[in-house]
C-alpha positions as CSV (number, residue, x, y, z in Angstrom):
1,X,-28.1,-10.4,-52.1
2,X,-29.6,-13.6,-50.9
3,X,-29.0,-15.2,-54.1
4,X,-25.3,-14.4,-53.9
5,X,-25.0,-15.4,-50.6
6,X,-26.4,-18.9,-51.7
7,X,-23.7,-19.2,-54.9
8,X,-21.0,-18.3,-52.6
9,X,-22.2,-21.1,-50.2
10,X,-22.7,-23.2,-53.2
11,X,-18.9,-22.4,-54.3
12,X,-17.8,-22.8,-51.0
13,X,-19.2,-26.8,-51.0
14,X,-17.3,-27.1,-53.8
15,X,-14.0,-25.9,-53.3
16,X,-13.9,-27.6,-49.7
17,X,-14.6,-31.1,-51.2
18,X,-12.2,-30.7,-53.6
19,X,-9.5,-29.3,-51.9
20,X,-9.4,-31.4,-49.1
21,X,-8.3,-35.0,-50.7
22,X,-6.5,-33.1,-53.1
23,X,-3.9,-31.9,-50.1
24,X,-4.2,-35.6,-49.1
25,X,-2.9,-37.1,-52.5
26,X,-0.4,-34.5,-52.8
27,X,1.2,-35.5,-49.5
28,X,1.1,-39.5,-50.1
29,X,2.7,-38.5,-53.3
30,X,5.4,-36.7,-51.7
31,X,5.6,-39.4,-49.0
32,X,6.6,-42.0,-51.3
33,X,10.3,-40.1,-51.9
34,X,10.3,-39.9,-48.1
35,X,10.1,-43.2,-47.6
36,X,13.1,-44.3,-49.8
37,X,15.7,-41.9,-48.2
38,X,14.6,-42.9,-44.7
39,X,15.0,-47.0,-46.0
40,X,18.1,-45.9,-46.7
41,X,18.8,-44.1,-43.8
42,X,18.5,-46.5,-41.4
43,X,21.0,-48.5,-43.4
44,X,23.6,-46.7,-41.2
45,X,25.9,-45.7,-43.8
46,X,26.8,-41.8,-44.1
47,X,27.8,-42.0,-47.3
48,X,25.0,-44.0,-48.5
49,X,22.5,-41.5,-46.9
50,X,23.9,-38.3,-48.3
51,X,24.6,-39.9,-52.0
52,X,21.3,-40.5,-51.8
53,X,20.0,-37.1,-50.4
54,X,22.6,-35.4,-53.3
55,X,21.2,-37.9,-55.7
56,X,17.5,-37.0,-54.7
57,X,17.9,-33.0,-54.7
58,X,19.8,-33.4,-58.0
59,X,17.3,-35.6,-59.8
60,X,14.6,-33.3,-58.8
61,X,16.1,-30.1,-60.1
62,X,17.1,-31.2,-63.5
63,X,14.1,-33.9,-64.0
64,X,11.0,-34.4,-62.1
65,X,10.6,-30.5,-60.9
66,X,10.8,-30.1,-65.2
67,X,8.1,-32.5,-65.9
68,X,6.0,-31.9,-63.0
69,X,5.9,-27.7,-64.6
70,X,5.3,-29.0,-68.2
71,X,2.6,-31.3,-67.0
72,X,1.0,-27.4,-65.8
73,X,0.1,-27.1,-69.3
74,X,-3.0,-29.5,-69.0
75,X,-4.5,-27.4,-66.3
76,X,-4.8,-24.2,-68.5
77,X,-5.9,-26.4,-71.9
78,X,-7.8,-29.6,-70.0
79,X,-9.7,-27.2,-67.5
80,X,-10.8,-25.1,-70.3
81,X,-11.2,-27.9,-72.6
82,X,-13.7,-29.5,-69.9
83,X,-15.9,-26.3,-69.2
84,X,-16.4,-25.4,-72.5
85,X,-17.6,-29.7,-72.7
86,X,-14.9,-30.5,-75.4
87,X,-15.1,-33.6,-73.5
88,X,-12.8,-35.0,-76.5
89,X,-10.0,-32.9,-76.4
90,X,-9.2,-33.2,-72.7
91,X,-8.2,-36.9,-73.9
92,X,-6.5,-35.5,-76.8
93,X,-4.3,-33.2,-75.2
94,X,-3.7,-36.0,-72.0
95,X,-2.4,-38.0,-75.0
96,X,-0.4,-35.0,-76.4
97,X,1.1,-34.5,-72.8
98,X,1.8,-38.1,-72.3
99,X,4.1,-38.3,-75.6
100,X,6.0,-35.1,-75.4
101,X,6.9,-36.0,-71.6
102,X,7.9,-39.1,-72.2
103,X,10.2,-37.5,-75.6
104,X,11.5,-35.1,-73.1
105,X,12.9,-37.8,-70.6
106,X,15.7,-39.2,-73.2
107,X,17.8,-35.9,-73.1
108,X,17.3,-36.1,-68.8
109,X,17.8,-39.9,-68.6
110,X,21.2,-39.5,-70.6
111,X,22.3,-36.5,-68.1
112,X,21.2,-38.7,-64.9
113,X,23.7,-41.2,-66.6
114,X,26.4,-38.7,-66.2
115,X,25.3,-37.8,-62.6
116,X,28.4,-39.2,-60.9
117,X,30.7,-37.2,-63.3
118,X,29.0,-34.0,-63.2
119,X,28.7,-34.3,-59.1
120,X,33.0,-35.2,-59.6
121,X,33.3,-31.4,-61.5
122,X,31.4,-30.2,-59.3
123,X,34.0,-31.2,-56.3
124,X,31.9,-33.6,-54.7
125,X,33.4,-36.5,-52.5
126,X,34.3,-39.0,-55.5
127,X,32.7,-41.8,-52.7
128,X,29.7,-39.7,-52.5
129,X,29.4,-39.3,-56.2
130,X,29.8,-42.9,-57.3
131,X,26.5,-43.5,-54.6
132,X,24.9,-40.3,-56.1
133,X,25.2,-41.9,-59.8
134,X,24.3,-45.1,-59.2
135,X,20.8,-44.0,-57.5
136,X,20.2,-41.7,-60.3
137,X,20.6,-44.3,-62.8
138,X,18.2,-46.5,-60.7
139,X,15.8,-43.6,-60.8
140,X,15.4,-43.3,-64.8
141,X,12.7,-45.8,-64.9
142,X,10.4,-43.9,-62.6
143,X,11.1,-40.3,-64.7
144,X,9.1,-42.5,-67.4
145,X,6.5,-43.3,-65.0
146,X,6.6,-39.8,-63.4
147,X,5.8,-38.5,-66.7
148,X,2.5,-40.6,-67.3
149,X,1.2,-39.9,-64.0
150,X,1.8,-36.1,-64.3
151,X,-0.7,-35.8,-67.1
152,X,-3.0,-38.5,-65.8
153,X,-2.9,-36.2,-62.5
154,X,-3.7,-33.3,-64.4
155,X,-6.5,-35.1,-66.9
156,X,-8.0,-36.4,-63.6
157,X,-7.9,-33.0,-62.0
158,X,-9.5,-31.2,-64.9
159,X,-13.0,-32.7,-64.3
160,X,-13.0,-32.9,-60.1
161,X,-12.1,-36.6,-60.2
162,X,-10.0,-36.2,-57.3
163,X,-11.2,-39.5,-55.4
164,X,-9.8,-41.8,-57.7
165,X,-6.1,-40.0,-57.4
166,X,-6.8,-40.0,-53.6
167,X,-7.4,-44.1,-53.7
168,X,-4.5,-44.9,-56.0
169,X,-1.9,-42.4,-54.4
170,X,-2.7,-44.4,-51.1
171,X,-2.6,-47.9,-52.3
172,X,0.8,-47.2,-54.2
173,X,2.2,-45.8,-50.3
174,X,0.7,-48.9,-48.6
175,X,2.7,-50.9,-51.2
176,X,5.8,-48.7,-51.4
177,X,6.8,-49.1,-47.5
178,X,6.6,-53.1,-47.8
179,X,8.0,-53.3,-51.1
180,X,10.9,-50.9,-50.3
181,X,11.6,-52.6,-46.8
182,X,12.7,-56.2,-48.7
183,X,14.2,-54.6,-51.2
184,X,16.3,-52.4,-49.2
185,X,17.2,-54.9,-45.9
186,X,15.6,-58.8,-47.4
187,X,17.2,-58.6,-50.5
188,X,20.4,-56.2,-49.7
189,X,19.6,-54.0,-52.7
190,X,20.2,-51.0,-50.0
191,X,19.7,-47.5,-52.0
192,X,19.4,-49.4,-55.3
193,X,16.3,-51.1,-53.9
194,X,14.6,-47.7,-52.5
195,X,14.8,-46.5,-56.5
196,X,13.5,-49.4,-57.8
197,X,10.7,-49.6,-55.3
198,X,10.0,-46.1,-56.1
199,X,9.5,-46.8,-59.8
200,X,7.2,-50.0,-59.0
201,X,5.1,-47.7,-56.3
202,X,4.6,-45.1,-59.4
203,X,4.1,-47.8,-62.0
204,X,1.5,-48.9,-59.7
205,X,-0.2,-45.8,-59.4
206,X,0.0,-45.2,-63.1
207,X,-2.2,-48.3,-64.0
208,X,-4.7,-47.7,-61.4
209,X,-5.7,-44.4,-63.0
210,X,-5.2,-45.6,-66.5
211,X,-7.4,-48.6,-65.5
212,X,-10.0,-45.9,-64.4
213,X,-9.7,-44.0,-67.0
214,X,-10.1,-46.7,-69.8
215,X,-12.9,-48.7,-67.9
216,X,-15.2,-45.7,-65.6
217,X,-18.0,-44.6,-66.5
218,X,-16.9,-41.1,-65.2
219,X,-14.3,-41.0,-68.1
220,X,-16.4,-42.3,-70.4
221,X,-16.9,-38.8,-72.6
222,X,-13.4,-37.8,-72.3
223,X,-11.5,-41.1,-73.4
224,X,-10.3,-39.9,-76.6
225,X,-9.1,-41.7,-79.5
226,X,-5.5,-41.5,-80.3
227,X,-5.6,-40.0,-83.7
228,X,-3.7,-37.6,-85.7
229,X,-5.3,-34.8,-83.1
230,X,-2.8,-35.6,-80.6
231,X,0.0,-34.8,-82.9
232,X,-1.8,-31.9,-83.8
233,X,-1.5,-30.7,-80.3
234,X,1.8,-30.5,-79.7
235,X,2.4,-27.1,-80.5
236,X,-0.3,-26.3,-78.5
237,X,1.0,-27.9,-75.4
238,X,4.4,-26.6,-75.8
239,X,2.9,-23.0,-76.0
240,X,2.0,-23.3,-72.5
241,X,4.0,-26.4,-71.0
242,X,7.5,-24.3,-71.6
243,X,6.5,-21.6,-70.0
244,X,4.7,-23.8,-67.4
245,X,7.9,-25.4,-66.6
246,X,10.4,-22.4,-66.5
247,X,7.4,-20.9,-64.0
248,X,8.0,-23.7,-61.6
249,X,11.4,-24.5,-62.0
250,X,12.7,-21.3,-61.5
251,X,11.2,-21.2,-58.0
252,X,12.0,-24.9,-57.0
253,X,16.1,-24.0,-58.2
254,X,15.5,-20.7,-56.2
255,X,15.4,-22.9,-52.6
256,X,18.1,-24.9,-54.2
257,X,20.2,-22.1,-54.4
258,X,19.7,-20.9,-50.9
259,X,20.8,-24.4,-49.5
260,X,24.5,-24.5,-51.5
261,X,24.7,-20.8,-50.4
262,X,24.1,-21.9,-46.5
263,X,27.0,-24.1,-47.3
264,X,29.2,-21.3,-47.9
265,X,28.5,-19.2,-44.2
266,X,30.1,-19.8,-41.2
267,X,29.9,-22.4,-39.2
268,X,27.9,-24.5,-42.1
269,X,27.2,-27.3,-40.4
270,X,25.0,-25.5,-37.5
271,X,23.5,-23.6,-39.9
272,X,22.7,-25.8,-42.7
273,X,20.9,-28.2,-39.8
274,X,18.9,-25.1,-39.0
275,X,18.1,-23.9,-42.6
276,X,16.8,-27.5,-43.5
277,X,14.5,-27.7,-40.5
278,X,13.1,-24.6,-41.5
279,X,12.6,-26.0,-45.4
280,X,11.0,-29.1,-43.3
281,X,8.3,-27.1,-41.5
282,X,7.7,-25.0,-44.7
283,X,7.3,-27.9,-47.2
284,X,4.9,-29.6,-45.0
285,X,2.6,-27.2,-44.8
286,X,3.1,-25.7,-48.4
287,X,0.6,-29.0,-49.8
288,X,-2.1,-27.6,-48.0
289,X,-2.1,-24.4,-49.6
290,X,-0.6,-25.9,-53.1
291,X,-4.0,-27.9,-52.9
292,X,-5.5,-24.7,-52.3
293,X,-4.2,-23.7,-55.5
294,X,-4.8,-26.8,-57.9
295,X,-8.6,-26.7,-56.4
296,X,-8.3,-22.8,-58.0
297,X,-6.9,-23.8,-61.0
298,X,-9.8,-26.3,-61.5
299,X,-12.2,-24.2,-60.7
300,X,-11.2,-21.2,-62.9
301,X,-10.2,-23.5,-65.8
302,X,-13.6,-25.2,-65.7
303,X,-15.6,-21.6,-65.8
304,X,-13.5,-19.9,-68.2
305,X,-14.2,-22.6,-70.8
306,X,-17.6,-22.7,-69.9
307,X,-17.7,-19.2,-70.8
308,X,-18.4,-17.7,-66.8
309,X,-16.4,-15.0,-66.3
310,X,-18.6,-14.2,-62.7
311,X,-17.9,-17.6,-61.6
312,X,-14.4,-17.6,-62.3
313,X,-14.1,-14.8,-60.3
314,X,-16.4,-15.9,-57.2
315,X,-13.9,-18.7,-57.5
316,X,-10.7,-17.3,-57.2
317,X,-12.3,-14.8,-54.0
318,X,-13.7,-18.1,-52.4
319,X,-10.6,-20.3,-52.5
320,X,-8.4,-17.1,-51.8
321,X,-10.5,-16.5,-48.4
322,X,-10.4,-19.9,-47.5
323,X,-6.8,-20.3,-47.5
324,X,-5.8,-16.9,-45.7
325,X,-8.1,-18.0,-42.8
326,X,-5.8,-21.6,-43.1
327,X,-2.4,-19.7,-43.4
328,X,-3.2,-17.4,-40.3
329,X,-4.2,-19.9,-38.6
330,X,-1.6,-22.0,-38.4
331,X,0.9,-19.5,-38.4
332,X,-0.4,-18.3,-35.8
333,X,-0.4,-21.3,-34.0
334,X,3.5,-21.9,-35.0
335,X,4.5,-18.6,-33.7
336,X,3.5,-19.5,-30.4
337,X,5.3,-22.9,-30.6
338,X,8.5,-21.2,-31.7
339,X,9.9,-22.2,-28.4
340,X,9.3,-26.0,-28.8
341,X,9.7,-26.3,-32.3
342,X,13.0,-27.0,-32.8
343,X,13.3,-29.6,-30.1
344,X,10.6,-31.9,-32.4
345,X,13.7,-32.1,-35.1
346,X,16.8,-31.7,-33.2
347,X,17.7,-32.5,-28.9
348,X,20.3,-29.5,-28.8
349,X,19.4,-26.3,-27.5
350,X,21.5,-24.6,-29.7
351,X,19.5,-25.7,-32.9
352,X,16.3,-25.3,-30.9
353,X,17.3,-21.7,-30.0
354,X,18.2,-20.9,-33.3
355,X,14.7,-22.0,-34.4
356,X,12.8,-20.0,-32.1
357,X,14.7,-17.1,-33.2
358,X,13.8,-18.0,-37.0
359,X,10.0,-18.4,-35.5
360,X,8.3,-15.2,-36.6
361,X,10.3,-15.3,-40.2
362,X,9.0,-19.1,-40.7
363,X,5.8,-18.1,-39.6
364,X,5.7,-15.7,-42.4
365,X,6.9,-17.4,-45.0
366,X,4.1,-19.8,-44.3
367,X,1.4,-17.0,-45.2
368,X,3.9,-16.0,-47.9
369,X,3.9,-19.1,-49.7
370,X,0.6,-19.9,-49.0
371,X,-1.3,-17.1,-50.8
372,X,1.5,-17.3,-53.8
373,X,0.8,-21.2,-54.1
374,X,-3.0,-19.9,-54.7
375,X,-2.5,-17.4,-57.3
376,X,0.1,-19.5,-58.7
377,X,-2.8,-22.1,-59.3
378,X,-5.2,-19.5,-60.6
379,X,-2.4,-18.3,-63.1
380,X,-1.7,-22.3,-64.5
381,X,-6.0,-22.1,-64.5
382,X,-6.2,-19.0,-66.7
383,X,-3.5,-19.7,-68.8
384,X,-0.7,-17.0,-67.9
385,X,2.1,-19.2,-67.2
386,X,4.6,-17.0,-69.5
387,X,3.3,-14.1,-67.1
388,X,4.4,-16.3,-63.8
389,X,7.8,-17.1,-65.5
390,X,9.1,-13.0,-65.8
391,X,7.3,-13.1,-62.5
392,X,9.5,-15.9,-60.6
393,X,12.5,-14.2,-62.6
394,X,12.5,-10.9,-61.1
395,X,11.0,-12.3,-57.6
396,X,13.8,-14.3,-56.9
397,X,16.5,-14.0,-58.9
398,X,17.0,-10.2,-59.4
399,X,15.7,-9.5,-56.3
400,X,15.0,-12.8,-53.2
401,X,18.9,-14.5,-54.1
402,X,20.7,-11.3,-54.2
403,X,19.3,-9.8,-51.5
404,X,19.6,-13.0,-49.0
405,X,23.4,-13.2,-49.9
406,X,23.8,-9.8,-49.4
407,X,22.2,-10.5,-45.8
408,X,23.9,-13.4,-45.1
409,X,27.3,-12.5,-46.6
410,X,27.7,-8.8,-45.6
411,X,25.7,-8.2,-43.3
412,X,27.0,-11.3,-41.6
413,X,23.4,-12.7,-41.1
414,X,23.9,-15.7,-41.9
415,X,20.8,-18.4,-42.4
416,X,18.6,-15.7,-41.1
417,X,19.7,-13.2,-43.9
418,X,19.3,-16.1,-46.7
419,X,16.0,-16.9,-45.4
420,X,15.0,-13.3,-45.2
421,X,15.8,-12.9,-48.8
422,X,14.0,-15.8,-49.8
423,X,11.1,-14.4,-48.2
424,X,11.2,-11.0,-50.1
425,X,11.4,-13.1,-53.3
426,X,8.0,-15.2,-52.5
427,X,6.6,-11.5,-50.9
428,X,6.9,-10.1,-54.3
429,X,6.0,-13.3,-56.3
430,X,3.1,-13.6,-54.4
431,X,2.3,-9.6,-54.4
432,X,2.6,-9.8,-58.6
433,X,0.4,-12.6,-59.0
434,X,-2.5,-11.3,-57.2
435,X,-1.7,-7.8,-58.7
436,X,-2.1,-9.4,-62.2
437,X,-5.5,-11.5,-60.6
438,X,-6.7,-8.3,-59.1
439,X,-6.4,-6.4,-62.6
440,X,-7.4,-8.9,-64.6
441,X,-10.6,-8.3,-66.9
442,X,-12.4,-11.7,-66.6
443,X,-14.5,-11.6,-69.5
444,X,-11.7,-11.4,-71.8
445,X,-10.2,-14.3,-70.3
446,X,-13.5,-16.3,-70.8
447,X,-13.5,-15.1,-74.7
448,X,-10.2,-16.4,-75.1
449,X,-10.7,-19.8,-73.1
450,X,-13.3,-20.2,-75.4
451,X,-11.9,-19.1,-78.4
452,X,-9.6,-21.7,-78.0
453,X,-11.1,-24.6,-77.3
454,X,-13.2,-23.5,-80.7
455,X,-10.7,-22.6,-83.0
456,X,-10.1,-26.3,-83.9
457,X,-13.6,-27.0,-84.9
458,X,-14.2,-23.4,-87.1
């Protein structure tokens, strides 16, 4: 008993210090795209702002959310690769990752050309869409450099180098605000400028990890030769990025779909204001818990290629306990804020009443999320991103979509009802996934981590 008390204190240590700057990158990585629409913002231009803000939702869903779920792959196959100390092939399949990425930003980059033309069929303002186009087109040379730093996120990751992605996500902020500021008002670039300055801020945090990782020490076992491996690979990395990426971007288009849905109930404007301070609240909070997950995915890659199917385990119950006494916590601590919240976003009573009234939903959407953003990581860590995909399917698009229009439409709802059926969707996403962790037979898991990193060498 005393001896698993002291591994669970052990484990504890470990997911704590991992976690913890992990959350921190996550959000200066978010903060960089913050930074360019409010540049832009305070240009004073409507049009400018919300060509942008169409540009930046549009970019997301058909190119970085795809990347950023292929990239997944590297947490199933480096993880695994890394415990079982095929120190070699964690390079080899960063490499792998690296090339496909980068092959499957020439079919996005050619749609982001058409941007303003799709956003003119689609019946957007044709002032709008000319803004919208031109920012996407500015944006294709950070997809590129999106791609790179995906997989060098995820090779970093894999072995708990999470300082080094902590020191370069904050030196690329500290030179993204400057940069974009005399792009965007010095040089009169205006939105233009916030898109390149993006691209230079992720270049930048590109060659500070792949100056790491080609001159640390800490990399020194796992910079692998590019060799005929890495082509090798691919099929392997597809195995699990496709499914990796329809996983993630089925619940990132989910949130999409509820926005242009809001659009469509009555009185939009009211209630669109209200639905996006809700997403506001939620996606601030969602990085803790998201770095929850990642920490979970590390941990239960790294044991299941070692061969530890205990650890695994002890893992998952750890980081899983860790992050419901976070999630209560604060959701507690928002539900009894309800009253005040909205006036932090908005100084009408209306909106603010509105967002009390939303209060106890919000607040449970933030538990919601939070435990599915943890056994989302633990199914990229063990490999069962096809799994997540039929999961997200049936979570929220036979059941969360349909349900929240339904609400919202019929019921006459509104926001509230989308909302409501966006929660059911991430209820029962997040009810699947730890079904499938509860159920899930451990050792077999660890046979098959193993089994693959070993089938190369047999």
């Amino acid at each position: 008993m005393r001896e698993k008390w002291r591994d669970s204190v052990k484990e504890l240590k470990k997911v704590s210090f991992m976690a913890a700057p992990m959350v921190t990158t996550t959000v200066l990585q978010y903060l960089l795209q913050v930074v360019s629409v409010m540049m832009v913002g305070h240009l004073g231009d409507e049009v400018l702002l919300s060509g942008v803000s169409i540009a930046t939702s549009f970019t997301s869903v058909t190119g970085f959310s795809l990347l950023f779920g292929m990239a997944g792959a590297l947490e199933t196959l480096c993880g695994q690769a890394y415990g079982a100390e095929q120190y070699q092939k964690l390079g080899t399949y960063t490499y792998t990752a690296i090339i496909s990425l980068l092959l499957v930003c020439f079919p996005i980059s050619i749609l982001w050309i058409f941007t303003d033309k799709f956003l003119l069929w689609m019946g957007q303002e044709p002032s709008i869409s000319l803004v919208a186009g031109k920012y996407a087109i500015s944006l294709i040379p950070n997809l590129v450099a999106y791609a790179v730093l995906q997989s060098l996120v995820r090779y970093f990751q894999a072995q708990s180098l999470i300082h080094p992605l902590l020191c370069s996500s904050c030196a690329a902020l500290c030179f993204h605000i400057p940069v974009c500021w005399l792009l965007v008002f010095k040089i009169n670039m205006r939105s233009v400028g916030a898109a390149l300055a993006l691209g230079l801020s992720y270049w930048l945090n590109v060659v500070l990890l792949g100056l790491y990782m080609l001159f640390s020490l800490s990399c020194k076992n796992t910079r692998a030769q590019v060799s005929n491996d890495v082509v090798r690979s691919v099929p392997v990395f597809f195995r699990f990025a496709v499914p990796s990426a329809v996983m993630v971007c089925l619940e990132w288009w989910s949130y999409e779909a509820i926005i242009l849905l809001s659009g469509l109930v009555p009185n939009p404007k009211l209630e669109a204001s209200v639905l996006s301070i809700c997403f506001t609240v939620t996606y601030l909070h969602y990085f803790i818990p998201y770095g929850f997950g990642a920490t979970a995915s590390t941990r239960v890659s790294n044991e299941l290629g070692a061969g530890n199917p205990a650890a695994a385990k002890a893992a998952v119950q750890i980081v899983v306990a860790v992050a419901a006494a976070e999630l209560v916590a604060v959701s507690l601590a928002l539900f009894f804020c309800r009253r005040v919240l909205g006036f932090a976003f908005s100084s009408q009573k209306e909106i603010a009443d509105q967002i009390a009234a939303m209060g106890p939903l919000i607040s449970l959407s933030l538990i919601v999320d939070g435990f599915q953003a943890v056994f989302s990581g633990v199914a990229r860590g063990s490999g069962w991103q096809k799994l997540g995909a039929y999961v997200n399917l049936g979570a929220y698009y036979l059941c969360g979509i349909p349900v929240g229009a339904a609400l919202a439409f019929i019921v006459h709802l509104k926001v509230k009802g989308l909302w409501i059926g966006l929660l059911i969707g991430s209820s029962l996403q997040a009810l699947l996934l730890a079904l499938i962790t509860i159920s899930t037979n451990w050792q077999k898991q660890a046979s098959n981590a193993r089994e693959r990193m070993f089938e190369a060498n047999s």
